[in-house]
N, C-alpha and C positions, 0 to 999 in steps of 0.2 A: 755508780750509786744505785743502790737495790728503791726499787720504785712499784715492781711489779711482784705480785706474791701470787703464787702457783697452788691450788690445793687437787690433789685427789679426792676423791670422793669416798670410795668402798674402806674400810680400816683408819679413816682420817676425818671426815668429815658425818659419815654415818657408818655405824657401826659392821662389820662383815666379821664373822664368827662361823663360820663352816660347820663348826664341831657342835656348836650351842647349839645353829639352826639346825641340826639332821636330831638333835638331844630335845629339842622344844616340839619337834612333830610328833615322835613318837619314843617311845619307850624302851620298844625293841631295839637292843644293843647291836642285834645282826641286822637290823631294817637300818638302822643308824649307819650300818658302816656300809652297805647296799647304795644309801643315796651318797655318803659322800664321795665313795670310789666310783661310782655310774653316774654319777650328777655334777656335783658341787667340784670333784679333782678329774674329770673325765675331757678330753680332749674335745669333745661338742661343744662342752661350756665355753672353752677358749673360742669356738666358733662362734656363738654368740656373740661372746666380747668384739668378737673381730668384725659382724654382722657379714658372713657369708656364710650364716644358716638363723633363721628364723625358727620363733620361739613354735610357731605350729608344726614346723618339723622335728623340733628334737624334743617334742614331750613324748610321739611317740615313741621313739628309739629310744629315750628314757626310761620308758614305760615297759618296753620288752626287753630293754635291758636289766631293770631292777624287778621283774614280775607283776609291777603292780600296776592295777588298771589305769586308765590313760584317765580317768576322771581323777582318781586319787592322783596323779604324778600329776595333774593341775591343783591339784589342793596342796602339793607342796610348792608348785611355783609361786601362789599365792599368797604363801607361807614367807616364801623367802622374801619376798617385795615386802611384806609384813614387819619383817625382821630388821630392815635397814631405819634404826631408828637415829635419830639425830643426836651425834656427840657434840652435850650442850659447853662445855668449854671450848670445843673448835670454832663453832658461833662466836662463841662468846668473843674468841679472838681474830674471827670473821670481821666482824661488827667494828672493832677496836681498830683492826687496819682501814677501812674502808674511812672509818671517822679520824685517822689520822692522814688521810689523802692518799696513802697505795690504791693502788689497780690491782684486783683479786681475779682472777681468773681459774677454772678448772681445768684439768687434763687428768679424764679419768677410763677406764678399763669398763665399759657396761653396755651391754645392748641395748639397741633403742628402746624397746621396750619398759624396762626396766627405769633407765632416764626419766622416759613420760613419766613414770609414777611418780617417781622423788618430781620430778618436774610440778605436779598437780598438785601434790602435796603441801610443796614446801614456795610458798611466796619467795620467800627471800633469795632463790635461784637468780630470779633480775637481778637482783643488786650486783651480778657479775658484771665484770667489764664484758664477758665472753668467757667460751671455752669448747675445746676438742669431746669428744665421746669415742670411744675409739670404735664402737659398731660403723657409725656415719662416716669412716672415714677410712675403713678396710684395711686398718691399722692397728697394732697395739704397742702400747707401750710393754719394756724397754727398749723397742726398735729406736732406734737413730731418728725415723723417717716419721715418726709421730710428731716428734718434739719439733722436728724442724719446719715442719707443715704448720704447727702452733706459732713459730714464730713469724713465719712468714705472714702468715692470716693475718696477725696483730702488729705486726712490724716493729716487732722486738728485737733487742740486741742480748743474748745470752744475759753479760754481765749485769745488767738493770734487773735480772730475774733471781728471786728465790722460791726454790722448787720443794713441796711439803708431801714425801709419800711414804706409806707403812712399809714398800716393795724394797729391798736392797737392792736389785737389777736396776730397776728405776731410777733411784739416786745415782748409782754410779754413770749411769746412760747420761741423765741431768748432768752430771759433772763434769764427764771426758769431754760434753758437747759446752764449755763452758760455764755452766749456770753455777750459784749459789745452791745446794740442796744439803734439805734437813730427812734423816730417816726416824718416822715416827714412830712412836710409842703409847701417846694414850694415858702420860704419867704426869703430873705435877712439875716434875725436873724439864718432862720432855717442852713443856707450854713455859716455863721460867725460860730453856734455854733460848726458843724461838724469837720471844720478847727480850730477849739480854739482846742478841743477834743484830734483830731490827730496830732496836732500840725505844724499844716503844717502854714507855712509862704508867703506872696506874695513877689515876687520878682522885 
């Protein structure tokens, strides 16, 4: 019996848009495709996620990678953290699990840094039971070795878990390893289906 509900964070629970955010800094259609191929799609990033580079080191590689001043490649780090706005229907059915007695927990892809923000930000991070970051834990998701560290820490059993991520690697990882997992979308149908699933009812 599914008891325990799994979110991601980036694309699920706050918003991640790669293409908006390089679109909402600047203008520049070549500047735009600059950060997203050196920044946002560039293999540093994945080291961040992974926390075996820190953000004081890859702004400036970023910075000499894309030409732009290391002041400016921190006006868009600060841009990006800006940009993680809260998808209020994921709450909304945040909220809705928690009051119907599931255990919510995260397992998400972000450096610590990044974390602390949303972290600051957002109260309602308590109201997890817990959750992975994959910087802390020199891991990423869809590895095997994420999810099973996740489960171990909370002392889970696959089956009781339903796993919510934007990633298609991810769900499938979630699955071979036993769990329940939904690949999200961000649509009306996608939040109808979640709720048909778990069986949760409006009131």
């Amino acid at each position: 019996m599914i008891r325990n509900v799994i979110f991601d964070f980036g694309g699920v629970l706050f918003e991640w848009n790669p293409r908006k955010i390089a679109e909402t800094f600047t203008q520049s259609s070549y500047e735009q495709d600059l950060l997203l191929n050196n920044v946002l799609k560039h293999t540093d990033w994945l080291d961040l996620d992974r926390g075996t580079m820190f953000m004081a080191e890859v702004i400036p590689k970023f910075a000499a990678r894309t030409g732009f001043p290391e002041a400016r490649m921190e006006d868009f780090i600060h841009h990006i953290q800006n940009s993680l706005h809260l998808i209020e229907e994921t709450k909304a059915l945040l909220d809705e699990l928690i009051a119907k007695g599931f255990h919510v927990y995260y397992l998400t892809n972000m450096s610590s840094a990044f974390f602390d923000t949303l972290y600051d930000k957002h109260d309602f991070i308590d109201d997890f039971h817990g959750g992975l970051v994959s910087a802390r834990e020199l891991l990423l998701k869809p590895e095997p070795a994420i999810f099973q560290r996740f489960m171990e820490k909370y002392g889970l059993q696959p089956e009781s878990c339903f796993f919510i991520d934007d990633n298609t690697p991810n769900v499938e990882t979630a699955r071979q390893l036993g769990m329940a997992a939904f690949h999200f979308t961000a649509t009306e149908d996608c939040y109808r289906d979640i709720r048909s699933i778990l069986r949760l009812t409006h009131n």
